[in-house]
N, C-alpha and C positions, 0 to 999 in steps of 0.2 A: 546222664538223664535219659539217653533212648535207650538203655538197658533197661531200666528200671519201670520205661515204660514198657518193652514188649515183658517184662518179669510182671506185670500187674493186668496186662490185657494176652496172652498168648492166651489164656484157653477160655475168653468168654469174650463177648458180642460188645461192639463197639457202634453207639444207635447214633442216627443222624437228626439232630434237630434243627429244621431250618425249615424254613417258610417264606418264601417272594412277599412284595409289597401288593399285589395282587389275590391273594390267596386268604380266606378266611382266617385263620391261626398265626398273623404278623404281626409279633408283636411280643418285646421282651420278653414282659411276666408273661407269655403261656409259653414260649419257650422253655424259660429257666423252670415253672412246673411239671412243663414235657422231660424237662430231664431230670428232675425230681422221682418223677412216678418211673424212667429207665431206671433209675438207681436202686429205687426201692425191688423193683421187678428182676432185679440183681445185674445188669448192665457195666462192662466192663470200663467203658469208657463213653465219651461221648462227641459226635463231629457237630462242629455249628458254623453259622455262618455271620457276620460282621460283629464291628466290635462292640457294639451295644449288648448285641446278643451274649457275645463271649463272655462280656464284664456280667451280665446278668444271671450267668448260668454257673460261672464261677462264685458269685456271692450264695448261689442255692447248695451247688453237692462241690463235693472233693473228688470227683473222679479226674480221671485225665481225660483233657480236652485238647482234640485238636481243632484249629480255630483256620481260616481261611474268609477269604475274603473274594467272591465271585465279582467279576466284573467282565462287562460285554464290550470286546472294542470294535468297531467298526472295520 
């Protein structure tokens, strides 16, 4: 599988779609359209950030997605 992914993303742009709970644009659907309009604009792949997000943006495109999950520890 991590061949197939640098075979699918080596020579185009991998966009980050994420947005804090603070920030105007949080919030699944304009995620999963943020990475909609990357795909369409020819986007290799795309980073997001928690799992709503991830199940959301997976059900819009087929790119490959890397998914991560940020958390602040004290």
């Amino acid at each position: 599988m991590y061949h197939k992914f640098l075979e699918i993303t080596q020579n185009g742009l991998i966009i980050s779609c994420q947005a804090l709970p603070n920030e105007p644009l949080h919030s699944s659907f304009i995620m999963s359209r943020m990475a909609l309009a990357a795909k369409e604009a020819g986007a290799a792949g795309i980073r997001a950030n928690s799992v709503v997000d991830i199940q959301a943006i997976q059900d819009e495109v087929d790119l490959p997605l890397i998914g991560l999950s940020k958390v602040d520890y004290p």
